[in-house]
C-alpha positions as CSV (number, residue, x, y, z in Angstrom):
1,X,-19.5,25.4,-8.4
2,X,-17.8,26.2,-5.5
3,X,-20.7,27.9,-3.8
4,X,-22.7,24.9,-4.3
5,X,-20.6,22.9,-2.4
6,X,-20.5,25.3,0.2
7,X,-24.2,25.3,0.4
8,X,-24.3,21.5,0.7
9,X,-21.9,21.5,3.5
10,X,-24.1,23.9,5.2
11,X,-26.9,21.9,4.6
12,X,-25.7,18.7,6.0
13,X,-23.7,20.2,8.8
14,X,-27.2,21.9,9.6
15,X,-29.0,18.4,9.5
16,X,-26.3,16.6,11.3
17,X,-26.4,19.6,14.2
18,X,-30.4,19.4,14.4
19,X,-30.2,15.3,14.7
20,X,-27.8,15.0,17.6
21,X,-29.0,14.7,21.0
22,X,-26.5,16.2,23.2
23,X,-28.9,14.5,26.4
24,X,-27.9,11.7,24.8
25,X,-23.6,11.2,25.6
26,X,-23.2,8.9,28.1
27,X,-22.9,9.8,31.9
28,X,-23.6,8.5,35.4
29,X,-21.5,5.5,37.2
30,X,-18.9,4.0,35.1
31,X,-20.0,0.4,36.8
32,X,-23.8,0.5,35.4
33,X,-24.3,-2.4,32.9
34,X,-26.5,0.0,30.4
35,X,-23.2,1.6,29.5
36,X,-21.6,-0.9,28.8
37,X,-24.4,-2.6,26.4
38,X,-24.0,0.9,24.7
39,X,-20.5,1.9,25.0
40,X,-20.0,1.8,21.1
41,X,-22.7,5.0,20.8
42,X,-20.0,6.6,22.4
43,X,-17.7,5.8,19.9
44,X,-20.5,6.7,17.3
45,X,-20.5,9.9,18.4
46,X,-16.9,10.8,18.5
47,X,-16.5,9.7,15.6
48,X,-20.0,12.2,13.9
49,X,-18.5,14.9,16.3
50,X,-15.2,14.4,14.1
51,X,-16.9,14.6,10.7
52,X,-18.9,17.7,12.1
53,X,-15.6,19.8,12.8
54,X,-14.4,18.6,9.4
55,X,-17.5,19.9,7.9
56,X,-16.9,23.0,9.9
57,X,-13.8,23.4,8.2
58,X,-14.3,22.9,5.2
59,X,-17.2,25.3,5.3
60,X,-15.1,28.0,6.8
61,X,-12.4,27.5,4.3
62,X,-14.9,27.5,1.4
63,X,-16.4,30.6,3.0
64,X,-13.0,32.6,2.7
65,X,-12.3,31.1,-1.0
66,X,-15.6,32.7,-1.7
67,X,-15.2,35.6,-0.7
């Protein structure tokens, strides 16, 4: 049981690794108007950055109760 979980974490934290852009965070002049039309992608991505470290714990921790 436990090791299927552990190979879903790894699965989706694989996916969610492979799909993120890291081009894609946004830089230049904090004055341009594109970053403001897009300032809540920023937020977006904290906020999948923070669900990636969780998944990076959780897969560690499952790792150790594994083995």
């Amino acid at each position: 049981m436990i090791e299927n979980i552990w190979l879903l974490i790894a699965l989706v934290l694989n996916f969610f690794v492979l799909s993120t852009d890291p081009k894609a965070s946004s830089g230049g002049s904090p004055n341009n108007n594109l970053n403001m039309l897009f300032s809540s992608v920023s937020d977006g991505q904290k906020s999948l950055r923070n669900v990636m470290w969780f998944l990076v714990a959780c897969f560690y921790l499952l790792s150790l109760v594994i083995n």
